[in-house]
C-alpha positions in Angstrom: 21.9 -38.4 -45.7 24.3 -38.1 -48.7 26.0 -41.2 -48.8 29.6 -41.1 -51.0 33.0 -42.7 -52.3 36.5 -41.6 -52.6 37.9 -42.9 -55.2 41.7 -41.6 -55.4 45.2 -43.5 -55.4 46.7 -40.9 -52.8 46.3 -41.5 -48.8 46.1 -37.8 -48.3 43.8 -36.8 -51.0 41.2 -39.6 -48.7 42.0 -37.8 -45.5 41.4 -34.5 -47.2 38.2 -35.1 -48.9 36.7 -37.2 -45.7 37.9 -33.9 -43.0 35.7 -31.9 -45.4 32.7 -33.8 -45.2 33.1 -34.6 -41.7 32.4 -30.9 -41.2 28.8 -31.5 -43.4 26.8 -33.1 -40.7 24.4 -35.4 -43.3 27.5 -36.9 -45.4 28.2 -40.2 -45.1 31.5 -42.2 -46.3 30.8 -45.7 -47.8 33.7 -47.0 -48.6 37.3 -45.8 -49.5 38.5 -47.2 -52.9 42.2 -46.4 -54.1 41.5 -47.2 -57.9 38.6 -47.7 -60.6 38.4 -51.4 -60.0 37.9 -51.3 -56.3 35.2 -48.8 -57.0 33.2 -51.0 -60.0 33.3 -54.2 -57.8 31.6 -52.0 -55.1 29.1 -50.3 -57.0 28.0 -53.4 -58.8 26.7 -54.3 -55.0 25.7 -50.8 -53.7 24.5 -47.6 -54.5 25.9 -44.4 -53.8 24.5 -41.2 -54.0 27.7 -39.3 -54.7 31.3 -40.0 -55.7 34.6 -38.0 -55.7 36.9 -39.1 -58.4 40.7 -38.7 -59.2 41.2 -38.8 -62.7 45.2 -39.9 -63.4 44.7 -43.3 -61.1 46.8 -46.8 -61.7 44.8 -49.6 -63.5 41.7 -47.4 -65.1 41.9 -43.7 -65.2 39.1 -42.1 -63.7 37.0 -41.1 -67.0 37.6 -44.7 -69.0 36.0 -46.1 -65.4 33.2 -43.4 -65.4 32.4 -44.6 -68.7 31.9 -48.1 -68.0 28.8 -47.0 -65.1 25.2 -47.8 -66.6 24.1 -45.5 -64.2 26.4 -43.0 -62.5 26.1 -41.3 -59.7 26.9 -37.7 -59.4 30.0 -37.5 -59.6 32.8 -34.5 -58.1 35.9 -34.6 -60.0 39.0 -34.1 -57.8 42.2 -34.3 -59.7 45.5 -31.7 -60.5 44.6 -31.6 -64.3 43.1 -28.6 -65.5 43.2 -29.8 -69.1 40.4 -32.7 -68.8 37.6 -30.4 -67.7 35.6 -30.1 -70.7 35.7 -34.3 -71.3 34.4 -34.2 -67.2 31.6 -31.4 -68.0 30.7 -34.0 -71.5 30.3 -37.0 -69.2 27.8 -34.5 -67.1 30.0 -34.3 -63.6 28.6 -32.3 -61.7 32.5 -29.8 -60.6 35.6 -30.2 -60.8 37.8 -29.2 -58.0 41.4 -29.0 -59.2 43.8 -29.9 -56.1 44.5 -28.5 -54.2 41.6 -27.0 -52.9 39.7 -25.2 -50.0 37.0 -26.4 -47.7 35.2 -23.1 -49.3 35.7 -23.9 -53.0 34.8 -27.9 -52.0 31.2 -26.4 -49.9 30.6 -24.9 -52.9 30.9 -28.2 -55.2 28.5 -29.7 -52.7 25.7 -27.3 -53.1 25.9 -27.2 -57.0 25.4 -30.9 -57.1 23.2 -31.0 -54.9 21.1 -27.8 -54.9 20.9 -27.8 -59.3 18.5 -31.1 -59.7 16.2 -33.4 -57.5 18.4 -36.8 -56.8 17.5 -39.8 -58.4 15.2 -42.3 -56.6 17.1 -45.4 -55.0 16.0 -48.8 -54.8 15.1 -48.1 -51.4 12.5 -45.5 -52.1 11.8 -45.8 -55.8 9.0 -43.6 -55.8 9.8 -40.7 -53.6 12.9 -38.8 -54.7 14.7 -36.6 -52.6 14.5 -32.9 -52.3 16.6 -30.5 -53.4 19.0 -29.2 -50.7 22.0 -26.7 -49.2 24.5 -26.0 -46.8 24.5 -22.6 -45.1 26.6 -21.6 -42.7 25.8 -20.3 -39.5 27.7 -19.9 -36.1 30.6 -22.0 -37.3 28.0 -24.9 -38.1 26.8 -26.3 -41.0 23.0 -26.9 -41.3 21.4 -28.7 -44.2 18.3 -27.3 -45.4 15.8 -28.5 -47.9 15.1 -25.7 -50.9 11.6 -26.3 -50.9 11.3 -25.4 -47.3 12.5 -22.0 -47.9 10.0 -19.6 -48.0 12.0 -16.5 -48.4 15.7 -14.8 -47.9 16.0 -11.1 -46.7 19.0 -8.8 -46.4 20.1 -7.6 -42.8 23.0 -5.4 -42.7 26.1 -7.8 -42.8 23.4 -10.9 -42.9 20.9 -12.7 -45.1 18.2 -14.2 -43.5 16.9 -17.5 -44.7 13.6 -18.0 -43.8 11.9 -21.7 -43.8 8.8 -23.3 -43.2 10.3 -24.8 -39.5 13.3 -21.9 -38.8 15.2 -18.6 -39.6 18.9 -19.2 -40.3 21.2 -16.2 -40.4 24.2 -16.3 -42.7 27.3 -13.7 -43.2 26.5 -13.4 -46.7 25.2 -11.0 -49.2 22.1 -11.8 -50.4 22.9 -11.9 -54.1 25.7 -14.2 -52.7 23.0 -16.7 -51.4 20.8 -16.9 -54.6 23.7 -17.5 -56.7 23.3 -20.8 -54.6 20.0 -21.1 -54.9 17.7 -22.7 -58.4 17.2 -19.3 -60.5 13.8 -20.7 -61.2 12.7 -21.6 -58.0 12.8 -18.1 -56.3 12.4 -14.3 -57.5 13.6 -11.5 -56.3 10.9 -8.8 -55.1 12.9 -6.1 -53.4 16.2 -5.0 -52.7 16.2 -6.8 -49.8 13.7 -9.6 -50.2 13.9 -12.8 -52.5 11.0 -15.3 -51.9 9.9 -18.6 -53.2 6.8 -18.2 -55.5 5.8 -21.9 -54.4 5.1 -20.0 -50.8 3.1 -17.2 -52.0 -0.4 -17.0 -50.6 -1.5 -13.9 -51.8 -0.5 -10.3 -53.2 -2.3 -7.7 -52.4 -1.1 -3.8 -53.6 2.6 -3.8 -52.7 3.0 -6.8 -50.5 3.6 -10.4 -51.0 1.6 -12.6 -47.7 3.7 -15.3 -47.4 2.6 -18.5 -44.2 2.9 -15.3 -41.6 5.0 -12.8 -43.1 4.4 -9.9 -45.2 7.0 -9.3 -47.8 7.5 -5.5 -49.6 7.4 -5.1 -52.8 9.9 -2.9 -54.4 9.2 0.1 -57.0 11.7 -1.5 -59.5 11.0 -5.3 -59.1 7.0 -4.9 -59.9 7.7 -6.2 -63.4 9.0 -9.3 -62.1 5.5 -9.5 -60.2 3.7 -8.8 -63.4 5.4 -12.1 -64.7 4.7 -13.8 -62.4 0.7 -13.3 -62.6 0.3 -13.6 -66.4 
């Protein structure tokens, strides 16, 4: 569960941000706070794992109130000025989503923070930090997956395949659309049509990859990235 906070003087940009995640099956809203202060007397009594943040905000503007965490959050910047981005990207936000935006552009926020790094640990589990994850799309609903479930992704006509340890989820998405959203280090592309996680790999033997149950192809013009793999 991603827990989060909107922190924004405007009703609507609350009801926006909240419809959005409403649509993500594992967010869940903490607390709506409608300026900095609201937000610091809250997070000096709970944790959160992610925050939205208007910037121009009555009271404390939405970077002098970043500043004053020990220990942020991450933290998605939602504001109408274009002009502060490279302060946000210096205080390490994670994107910035200049208003107004689309539920495509916001899915996309969600799966950089949360797809780029492991979380932090909470005080509720201080030695088992959570695994990196996504949202993929399939049949109108949104299914979280943990990366390091996924074994490997495979082009199908209008389709990519993601393949995990416990299901196949089918997305309408190119496939070098799908590892744009994925940790370049944590998979490698083997064949036109095949990208698989070398965590997975059980053995390779001549021009296939043996993955749990599957047996992956190895293309003519991706062997080099096989060869650096085994060195």
């Amino acid at each position: 569960m991603i827990t989060y906070l909107i922190i924004d003087d405007e009703y609507i940009a609350h009801d926006i941000i909240k419809g959005y995640c409403d649509l993500l099956p594992t967010m869940q809203l903490m607390k709506n706070c409608y300026d900095g202060l609201e937000a610091f007397e809250y997070l000096n009594k709970h944790e959160v794992d992610l925050i939205f943040l208007d910037l121009n905000m009555p009271k404390l503007k939405g970077f002098d109130f970043l500043k004053t965490l020990k220990r942020p959050p991450k933290v998605i910047v939602t504001t109408a000025y274009k002009e502060y981005a490279l302060e946000g990207y210096e205080l390490n936000i994670s994107d910035y989503l200049l208003k107004p935006f689309g539920f495509d552009r916001f899915l996309k926020a969600i799966n950089k923070t949360f797809s780029t790094y492991a979380e932090t640990p909470t005080s509720s589990s201080p030695t088992q930090p959570t695994s990196k994850r996504i949202f993929l799309r399939s049949n109108k609903k949104y299914t979280q997956v943990k990366i390091d479930t996924i074994l490997f992704v495979e082009a199908s006509g209008n389709y990519t395949k993601v393949v995990t340890t416990s299901e196949t989820i089918s997305i309408r998405e190119k496939i070098s659309t799908v590892l744009e959203m994925l940790p370049i280090d944590d998979f490698l592309q083997v064949h036109k049509s095949f990208a698989v996680a070398p965590s997975h790999i059980k053995s390779i033997e001549g021009n296939r990859i043996f993955i749990a149950d599957h047996i992956i192809p190895i293309g003519k013009y991706y062997k080099s990235n096989i060869s650096k793999l085994l060195q």
